[in-house]
PDB file with SEQRES, HELIX, SHEET and CRYST1 records, atoms N, CA, C and O in Angstrom:
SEQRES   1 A   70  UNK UNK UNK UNK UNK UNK UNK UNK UNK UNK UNK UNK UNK          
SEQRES   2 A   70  UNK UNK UNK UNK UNK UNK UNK UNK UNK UNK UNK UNK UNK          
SEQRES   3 A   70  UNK UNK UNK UNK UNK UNK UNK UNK UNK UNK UNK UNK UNK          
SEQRES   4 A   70  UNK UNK UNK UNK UNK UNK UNK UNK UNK UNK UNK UNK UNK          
SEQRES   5 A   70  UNK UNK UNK UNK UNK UNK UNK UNK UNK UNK UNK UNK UNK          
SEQRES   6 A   70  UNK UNK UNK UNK UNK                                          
HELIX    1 AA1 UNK A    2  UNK A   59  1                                  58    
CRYST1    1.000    1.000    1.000  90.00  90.00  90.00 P 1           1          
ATOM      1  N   UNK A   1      85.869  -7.070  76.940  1.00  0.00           N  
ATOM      2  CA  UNK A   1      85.386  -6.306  75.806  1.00  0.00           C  
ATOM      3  C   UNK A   1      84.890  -4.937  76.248  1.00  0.00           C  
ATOM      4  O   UNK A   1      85.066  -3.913  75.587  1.00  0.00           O  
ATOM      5  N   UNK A   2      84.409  -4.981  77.135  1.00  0.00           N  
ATOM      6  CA  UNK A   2      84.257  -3.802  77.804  1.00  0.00           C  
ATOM      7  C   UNK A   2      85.147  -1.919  77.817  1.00  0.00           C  
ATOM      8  O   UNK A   2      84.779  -0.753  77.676  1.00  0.00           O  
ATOM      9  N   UNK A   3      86.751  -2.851  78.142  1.00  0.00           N  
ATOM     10  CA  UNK A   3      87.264  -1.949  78.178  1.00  0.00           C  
ATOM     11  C   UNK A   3      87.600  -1.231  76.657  1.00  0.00           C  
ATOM     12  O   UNK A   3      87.908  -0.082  76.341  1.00  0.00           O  
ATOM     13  N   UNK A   4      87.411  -2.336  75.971  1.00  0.00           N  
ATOM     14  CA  UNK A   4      87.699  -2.306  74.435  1.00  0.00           C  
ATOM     15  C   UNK A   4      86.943  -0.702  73.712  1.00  0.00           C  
ATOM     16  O   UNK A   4      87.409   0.308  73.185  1.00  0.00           O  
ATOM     17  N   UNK A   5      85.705  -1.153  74.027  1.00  0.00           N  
ATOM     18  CA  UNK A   5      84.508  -0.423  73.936  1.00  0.00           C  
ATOM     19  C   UNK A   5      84.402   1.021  74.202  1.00  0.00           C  
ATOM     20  O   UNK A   5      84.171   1.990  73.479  1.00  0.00           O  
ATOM     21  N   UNK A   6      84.712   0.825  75.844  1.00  0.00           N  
ATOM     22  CA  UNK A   6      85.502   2.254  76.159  1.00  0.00           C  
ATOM     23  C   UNK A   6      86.269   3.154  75.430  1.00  0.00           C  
ATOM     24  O   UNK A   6      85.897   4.224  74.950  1.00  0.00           O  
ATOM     25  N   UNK A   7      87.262   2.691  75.389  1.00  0.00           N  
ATOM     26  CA  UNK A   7      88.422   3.297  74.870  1.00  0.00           C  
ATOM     27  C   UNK A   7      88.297   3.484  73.519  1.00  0.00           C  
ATOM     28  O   UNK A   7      88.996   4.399  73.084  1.00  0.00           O  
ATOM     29  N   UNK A   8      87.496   2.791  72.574  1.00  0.00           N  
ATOM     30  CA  UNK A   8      87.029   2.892  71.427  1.00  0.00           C  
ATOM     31  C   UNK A   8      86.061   4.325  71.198  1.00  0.00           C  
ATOM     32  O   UNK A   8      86.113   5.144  70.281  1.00  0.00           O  
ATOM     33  N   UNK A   9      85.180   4.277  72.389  1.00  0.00           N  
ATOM     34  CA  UNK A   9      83.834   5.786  72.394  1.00  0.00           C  
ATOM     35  C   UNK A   9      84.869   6.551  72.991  1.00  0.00           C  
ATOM     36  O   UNK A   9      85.057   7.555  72.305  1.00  0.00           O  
ATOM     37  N   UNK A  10      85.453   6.516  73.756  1.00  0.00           N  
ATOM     38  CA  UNK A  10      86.879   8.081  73.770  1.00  0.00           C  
ATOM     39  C   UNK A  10      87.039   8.415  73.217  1.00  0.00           C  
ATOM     40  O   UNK A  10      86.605   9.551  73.026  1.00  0.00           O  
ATOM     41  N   UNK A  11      88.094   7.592  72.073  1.00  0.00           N  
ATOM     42  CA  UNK A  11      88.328   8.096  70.938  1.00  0.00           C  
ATOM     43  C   UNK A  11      87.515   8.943  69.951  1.00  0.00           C  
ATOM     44  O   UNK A  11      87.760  10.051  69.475  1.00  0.00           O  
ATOM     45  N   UNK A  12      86.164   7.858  69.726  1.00  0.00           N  
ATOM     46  CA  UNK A  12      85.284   8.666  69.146  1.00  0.00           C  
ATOM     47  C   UNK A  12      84.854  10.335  69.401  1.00  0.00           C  
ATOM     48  O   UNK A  12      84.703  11.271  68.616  1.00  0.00           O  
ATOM     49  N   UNK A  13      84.710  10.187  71.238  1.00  0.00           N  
ATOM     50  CA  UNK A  13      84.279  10.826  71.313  1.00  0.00           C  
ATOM     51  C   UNK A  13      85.305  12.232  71.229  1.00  0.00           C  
ATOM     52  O   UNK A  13      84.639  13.261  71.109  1.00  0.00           O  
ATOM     53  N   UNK A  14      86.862  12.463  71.271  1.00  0.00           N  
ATOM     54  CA  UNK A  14      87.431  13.013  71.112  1.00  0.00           C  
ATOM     55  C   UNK A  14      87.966  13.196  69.489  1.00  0.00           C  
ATOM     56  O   UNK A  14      88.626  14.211  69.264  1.00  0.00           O  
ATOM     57  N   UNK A  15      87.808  12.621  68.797  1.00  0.00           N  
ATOM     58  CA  UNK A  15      87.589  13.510  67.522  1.00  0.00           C  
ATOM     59  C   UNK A  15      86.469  14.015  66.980  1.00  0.00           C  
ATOM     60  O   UNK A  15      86.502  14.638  65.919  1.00  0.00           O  
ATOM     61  N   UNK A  16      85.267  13.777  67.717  1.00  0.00           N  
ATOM     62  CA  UNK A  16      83.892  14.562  67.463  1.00  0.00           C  
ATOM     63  C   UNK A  16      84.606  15.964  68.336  1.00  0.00           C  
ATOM     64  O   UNK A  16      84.559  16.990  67.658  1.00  0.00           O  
ATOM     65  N   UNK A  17      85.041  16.079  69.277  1.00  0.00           N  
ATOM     66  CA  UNK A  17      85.211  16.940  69.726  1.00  0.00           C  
ATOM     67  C   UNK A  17      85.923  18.023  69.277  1.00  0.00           C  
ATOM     68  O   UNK A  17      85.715  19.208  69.540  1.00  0.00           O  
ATOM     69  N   UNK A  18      86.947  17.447  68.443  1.00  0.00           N  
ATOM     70  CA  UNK A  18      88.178  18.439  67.522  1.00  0.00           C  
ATOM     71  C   UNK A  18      87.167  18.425  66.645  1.00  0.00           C  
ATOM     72  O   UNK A  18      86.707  19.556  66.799  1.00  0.00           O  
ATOM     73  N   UNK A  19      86.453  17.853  65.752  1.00  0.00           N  
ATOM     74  CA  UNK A  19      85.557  18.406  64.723  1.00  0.00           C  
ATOM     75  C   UNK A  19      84.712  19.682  65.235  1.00  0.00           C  
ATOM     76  O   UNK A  19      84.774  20.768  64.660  1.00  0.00           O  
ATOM     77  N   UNK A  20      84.113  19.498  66.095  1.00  0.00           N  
ATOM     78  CA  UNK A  20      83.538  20.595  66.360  1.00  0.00           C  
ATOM     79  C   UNK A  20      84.271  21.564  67.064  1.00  0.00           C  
ATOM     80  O   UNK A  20      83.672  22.634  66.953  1.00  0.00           O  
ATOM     81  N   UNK A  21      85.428  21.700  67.828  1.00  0.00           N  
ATOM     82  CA  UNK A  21      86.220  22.726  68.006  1.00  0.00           C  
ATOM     83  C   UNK A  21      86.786  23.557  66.529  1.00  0.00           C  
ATOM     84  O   UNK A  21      87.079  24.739  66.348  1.00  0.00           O  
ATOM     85  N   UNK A  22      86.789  22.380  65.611  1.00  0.00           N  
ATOM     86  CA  UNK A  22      87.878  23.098  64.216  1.00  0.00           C  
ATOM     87  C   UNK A  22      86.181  24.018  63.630  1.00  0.00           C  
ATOM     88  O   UNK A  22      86.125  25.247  63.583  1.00  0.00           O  
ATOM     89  N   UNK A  23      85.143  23.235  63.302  1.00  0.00           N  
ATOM     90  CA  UNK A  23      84.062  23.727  63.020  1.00  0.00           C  
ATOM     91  C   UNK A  23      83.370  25.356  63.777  1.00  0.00           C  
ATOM     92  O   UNK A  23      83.052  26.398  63.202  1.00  0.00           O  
ATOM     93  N   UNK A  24      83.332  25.000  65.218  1.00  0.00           N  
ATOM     94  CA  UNK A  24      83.689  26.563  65.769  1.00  0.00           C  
ATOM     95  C   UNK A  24      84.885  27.486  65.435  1.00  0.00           C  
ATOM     96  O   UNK A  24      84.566  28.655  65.219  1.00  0.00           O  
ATOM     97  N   UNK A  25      85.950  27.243  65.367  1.00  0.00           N  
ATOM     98  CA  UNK A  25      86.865  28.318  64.936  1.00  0.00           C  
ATOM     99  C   UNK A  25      86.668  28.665  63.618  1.00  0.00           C  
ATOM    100  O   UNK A  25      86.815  29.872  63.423  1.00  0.00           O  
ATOM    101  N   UNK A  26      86.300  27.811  62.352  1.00  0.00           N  
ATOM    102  CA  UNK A  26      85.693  28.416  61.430  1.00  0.00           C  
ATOM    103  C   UNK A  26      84.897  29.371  61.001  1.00  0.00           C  
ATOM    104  O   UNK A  26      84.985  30.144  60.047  1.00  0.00           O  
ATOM    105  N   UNK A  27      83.928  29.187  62.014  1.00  0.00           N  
ATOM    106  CA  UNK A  27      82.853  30.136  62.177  1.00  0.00           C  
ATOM    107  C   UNK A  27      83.299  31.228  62.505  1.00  0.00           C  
ATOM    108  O   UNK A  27      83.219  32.148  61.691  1.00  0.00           O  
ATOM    109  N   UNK A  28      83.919  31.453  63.832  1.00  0.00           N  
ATOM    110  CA  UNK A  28      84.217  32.143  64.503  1.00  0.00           C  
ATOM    111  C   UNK A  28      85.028  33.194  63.639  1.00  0.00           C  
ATOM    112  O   UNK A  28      84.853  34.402  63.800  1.00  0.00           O  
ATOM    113  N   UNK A  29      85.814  32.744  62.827  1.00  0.00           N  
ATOM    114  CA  UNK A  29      87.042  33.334  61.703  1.00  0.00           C  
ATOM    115  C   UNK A  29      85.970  33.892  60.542  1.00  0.00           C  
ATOM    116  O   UNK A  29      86.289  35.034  60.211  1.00  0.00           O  
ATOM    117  N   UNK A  30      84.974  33.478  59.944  1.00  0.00           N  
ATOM    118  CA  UNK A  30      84.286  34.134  59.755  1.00  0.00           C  
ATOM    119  C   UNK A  30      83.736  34.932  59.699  1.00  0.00           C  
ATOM    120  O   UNK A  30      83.688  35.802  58.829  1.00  0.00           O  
ATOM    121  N   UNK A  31      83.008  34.768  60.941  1.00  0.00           N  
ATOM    122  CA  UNK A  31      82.211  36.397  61.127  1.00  0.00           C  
ATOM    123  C   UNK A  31      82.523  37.240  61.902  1.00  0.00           C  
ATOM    124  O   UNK A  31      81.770  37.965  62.552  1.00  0.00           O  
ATOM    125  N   UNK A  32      84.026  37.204  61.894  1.00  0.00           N  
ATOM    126  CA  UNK A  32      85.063  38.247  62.691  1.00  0.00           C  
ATOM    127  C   UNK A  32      85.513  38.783  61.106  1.00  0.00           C  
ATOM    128  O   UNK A  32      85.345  39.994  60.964  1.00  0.00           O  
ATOM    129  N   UNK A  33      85.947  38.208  60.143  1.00  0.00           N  
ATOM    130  CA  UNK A  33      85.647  38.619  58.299  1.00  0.00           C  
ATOM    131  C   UNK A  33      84.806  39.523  58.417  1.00  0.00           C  
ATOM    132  O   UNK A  33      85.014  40.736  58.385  1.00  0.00           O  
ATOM    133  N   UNK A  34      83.422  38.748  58.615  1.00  0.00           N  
ATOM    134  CA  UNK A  34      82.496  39.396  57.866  1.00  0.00           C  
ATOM    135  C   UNK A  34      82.436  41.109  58.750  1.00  0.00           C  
ATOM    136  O   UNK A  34      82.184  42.153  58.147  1.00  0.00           O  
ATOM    137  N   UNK A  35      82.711  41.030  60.149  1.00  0.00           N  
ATOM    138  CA  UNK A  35      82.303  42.136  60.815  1.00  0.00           C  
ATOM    139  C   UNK A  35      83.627  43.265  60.586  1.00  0.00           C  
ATOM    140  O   UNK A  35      83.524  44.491  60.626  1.00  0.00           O  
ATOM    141  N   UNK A  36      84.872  42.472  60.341  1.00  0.00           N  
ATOM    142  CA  UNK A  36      86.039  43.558  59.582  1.00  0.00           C  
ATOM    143  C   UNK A  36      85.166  44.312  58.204  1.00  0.00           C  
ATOM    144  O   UNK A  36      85.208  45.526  58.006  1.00  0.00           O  
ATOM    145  N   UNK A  37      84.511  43.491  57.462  1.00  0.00           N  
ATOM    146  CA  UNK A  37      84.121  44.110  56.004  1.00  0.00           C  
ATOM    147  C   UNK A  37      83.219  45.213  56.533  1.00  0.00           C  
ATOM    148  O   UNK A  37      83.335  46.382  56.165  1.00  0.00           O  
ATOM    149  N   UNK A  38      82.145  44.714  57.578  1.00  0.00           N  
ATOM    150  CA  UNK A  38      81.346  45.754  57.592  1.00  0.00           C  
ATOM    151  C   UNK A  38      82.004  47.232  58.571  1.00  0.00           C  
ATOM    152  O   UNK A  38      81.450  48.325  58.446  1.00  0.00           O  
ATOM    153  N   UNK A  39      82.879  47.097  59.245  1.00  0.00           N  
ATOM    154  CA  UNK A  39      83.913  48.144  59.770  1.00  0.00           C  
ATOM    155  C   UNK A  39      84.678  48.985  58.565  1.00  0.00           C  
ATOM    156  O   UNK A  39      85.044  50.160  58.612  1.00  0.00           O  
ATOM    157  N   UNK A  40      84.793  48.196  57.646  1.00  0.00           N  
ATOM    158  CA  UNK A  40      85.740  48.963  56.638  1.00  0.00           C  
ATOM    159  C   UNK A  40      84.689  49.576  55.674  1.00  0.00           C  
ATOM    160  O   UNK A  40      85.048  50.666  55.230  1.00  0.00           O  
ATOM    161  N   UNK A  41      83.511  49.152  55.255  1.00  0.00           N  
ATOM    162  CA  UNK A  41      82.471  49.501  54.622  1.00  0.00           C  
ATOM    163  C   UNK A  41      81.845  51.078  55.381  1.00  0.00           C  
ATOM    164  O   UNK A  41      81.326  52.033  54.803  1.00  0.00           O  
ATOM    165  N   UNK A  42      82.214  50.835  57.290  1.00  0.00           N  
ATOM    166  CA  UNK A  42      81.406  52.144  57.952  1.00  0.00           C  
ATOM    167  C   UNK A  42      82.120  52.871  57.251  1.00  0.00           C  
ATOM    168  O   UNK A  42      81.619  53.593  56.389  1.00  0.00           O  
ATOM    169  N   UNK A  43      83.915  52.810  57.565  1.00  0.00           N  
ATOM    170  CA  UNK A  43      84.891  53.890  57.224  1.00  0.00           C  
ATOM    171  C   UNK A  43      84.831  54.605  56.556  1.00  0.00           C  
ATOM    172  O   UNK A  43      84.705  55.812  56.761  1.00  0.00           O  
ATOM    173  N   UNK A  44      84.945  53.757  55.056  1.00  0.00           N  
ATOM    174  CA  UNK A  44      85.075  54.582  53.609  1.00  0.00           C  
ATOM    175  C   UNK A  44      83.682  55.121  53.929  1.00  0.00           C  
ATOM    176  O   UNK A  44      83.853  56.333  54.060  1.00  0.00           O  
ATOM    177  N   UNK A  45      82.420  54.848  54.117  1.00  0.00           N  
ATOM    178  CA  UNK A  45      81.438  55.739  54.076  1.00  0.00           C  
ATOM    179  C   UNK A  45      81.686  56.765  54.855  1.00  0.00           C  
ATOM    180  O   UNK A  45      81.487  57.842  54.292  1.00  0.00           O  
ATOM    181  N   UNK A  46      82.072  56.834  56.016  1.00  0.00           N  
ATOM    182  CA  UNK A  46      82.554  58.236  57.247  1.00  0.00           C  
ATOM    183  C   UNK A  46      83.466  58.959  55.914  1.00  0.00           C  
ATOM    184  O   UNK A  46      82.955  60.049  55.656  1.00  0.00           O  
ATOM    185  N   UNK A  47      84.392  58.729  55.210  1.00  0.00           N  
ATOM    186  CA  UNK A  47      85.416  59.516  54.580  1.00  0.00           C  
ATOM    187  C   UNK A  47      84.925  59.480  53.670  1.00  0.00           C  
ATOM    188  O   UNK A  47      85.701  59.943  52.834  1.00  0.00           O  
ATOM    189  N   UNK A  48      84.168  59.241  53.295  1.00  0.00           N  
ATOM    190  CA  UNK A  48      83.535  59.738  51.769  1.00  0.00           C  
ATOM    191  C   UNK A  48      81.959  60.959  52.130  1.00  0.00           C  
ATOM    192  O   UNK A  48      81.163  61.262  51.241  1.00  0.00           O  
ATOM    193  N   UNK A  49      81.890  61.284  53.071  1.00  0.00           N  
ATOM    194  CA  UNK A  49      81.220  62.233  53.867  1.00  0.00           C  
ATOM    195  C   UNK A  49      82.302  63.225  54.159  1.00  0.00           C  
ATOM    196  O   UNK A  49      82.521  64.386  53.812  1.00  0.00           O  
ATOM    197  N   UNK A  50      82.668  62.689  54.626  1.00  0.00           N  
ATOM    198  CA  UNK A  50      83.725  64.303  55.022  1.00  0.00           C  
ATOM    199  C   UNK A  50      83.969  64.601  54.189  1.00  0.00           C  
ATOM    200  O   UNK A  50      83.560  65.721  53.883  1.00  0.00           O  
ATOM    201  N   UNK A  51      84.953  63.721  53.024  1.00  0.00           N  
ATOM    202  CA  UNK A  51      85.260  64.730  51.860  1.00  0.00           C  
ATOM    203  C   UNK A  51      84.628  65.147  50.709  1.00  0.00           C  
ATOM    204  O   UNK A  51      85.093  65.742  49.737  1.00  0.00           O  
ATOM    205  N   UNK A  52      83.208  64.660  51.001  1.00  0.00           N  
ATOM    206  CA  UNK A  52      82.034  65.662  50.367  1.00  0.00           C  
ATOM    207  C   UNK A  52      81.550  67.020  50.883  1.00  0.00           C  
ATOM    208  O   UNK A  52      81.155  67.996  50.245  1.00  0.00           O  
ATOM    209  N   UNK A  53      81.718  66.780  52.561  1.00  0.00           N  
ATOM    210  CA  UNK A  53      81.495  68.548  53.455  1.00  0.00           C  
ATOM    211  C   UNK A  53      82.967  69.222  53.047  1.00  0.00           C  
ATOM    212  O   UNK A  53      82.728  70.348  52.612  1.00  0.00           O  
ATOM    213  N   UNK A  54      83.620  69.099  53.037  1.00  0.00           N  
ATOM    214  CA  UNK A  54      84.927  69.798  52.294  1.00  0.00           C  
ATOM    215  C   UNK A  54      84.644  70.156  51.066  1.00  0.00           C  
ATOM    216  O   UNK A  54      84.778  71.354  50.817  1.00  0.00           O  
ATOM    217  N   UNK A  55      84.258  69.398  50.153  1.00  0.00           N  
ATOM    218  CA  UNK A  55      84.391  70.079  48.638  1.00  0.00           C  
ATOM    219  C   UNK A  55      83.318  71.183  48.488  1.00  0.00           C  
ATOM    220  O   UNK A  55      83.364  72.224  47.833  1.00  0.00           O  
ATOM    221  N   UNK A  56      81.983  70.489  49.557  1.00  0.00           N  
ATOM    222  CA  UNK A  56      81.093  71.514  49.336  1.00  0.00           C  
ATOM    223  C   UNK A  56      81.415  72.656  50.091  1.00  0.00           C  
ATOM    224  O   UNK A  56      81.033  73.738  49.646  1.00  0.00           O  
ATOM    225  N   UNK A  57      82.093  72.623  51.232  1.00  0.00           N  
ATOM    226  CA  UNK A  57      82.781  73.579  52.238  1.00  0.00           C  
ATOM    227  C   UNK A  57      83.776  74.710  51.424  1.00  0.00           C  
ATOM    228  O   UNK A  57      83.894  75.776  52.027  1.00  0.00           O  
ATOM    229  N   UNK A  58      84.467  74.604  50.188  1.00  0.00           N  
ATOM    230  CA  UNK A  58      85.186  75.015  49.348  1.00  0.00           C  
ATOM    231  C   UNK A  58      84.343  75.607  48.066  1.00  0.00           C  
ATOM    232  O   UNK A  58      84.588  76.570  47.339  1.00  0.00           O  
ATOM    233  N   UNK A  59      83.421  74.806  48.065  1.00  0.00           N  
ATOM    234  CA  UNK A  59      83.011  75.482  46.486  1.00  0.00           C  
ATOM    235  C   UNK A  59      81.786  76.609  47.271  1.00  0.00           C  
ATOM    236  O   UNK A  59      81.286  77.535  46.632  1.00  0.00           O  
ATOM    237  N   UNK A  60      81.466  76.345  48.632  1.00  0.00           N  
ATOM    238  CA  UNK A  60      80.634  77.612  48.605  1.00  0.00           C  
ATOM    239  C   UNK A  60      81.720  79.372  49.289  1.00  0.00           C  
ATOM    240  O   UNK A  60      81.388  80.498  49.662  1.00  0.00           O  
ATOM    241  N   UNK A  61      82.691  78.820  49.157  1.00  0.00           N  
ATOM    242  CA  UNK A  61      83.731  80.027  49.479  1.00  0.00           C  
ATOM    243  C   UNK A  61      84.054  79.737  51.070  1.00  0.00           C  
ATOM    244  O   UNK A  61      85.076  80.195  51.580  1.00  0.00           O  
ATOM    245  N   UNK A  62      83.149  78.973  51.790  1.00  0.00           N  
ATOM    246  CA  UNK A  62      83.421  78.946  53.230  1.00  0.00           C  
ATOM    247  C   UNK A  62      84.703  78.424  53.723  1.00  0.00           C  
ATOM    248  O   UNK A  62      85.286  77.394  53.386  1.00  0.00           O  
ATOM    249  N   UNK A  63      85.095  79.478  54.731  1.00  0.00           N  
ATOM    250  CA  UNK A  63      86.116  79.119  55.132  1.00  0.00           C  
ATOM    251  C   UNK A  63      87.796  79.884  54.766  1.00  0.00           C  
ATOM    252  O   UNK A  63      88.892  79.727  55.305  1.00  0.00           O  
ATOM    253  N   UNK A  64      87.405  80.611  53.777  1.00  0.00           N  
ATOM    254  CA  UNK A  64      88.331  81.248  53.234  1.00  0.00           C  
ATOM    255  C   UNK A  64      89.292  82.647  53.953  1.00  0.00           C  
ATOM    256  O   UNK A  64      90.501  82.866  53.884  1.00  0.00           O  
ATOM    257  N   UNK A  65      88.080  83.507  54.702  1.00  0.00           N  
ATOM    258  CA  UNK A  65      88.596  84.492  55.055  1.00  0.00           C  
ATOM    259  C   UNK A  65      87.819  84.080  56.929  1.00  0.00           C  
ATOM    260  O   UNK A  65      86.725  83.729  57.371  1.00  0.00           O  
ATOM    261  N   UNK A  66      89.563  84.493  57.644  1.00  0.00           N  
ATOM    262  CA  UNK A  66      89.028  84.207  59.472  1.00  0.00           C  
ATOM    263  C   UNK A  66      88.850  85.996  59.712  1.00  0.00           C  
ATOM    264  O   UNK A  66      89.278  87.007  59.156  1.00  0.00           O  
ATOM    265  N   UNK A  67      88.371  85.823  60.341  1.00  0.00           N  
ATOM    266  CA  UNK A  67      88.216  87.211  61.171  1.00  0.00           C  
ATOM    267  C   UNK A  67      87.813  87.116  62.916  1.00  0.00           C  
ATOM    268  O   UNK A  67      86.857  86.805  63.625  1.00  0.00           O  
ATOM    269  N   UNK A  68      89.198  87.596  63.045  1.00  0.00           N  
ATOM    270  CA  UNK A  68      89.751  87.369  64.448  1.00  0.00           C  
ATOM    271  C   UNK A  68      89.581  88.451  65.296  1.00  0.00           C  
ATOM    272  O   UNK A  68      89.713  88.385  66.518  1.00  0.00           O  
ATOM    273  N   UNK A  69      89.221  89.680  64.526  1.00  0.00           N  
ATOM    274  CA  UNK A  69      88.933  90.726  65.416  1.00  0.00           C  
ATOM    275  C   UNK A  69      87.802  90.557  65.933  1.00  0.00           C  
ATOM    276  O   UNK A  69      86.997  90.030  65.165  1.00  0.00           O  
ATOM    277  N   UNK A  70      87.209  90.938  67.522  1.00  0.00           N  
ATOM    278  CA  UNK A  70      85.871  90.436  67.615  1.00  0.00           C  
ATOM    279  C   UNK A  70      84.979  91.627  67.917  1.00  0.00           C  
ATOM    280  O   UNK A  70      83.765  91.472  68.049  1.00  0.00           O  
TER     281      UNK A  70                                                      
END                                                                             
């Protein structure tokens, strides 16, 4: 009975093990999500800055005329 026993808590113990391997990659897939959202959240904020220094860069005339002679 012994060996019975054994081979019985292996088992066990190897699908506790895929549970918690599948349970870590979940996670893991997660908050690799969540840290894409907050990367795409920096972005549009970086480009929604710039193309506010542009419009304001334009409506105050700057930029219009170079002067290259020095």
């Amino acid at each position: 009975m012994n060996i019975s026993s054994t081979s019985s808590g292996a088992a066990i113990e190897s699908v506790l093990a895929a549970q918690q391997s599948s349970t870590q990659s979940k996670i893991a897939y997660a908050v690799a999500g969540k840290a894409l959202d907050a990367q795409r959240s920096a972005g549009d904020a970086a480009v929604a800055l710039i193309e506010s220094a542009g419009q304001l860069g334009a409506a105050l005339g700057k930029g219009a005329h170079l002067d290259t002679s020095g």
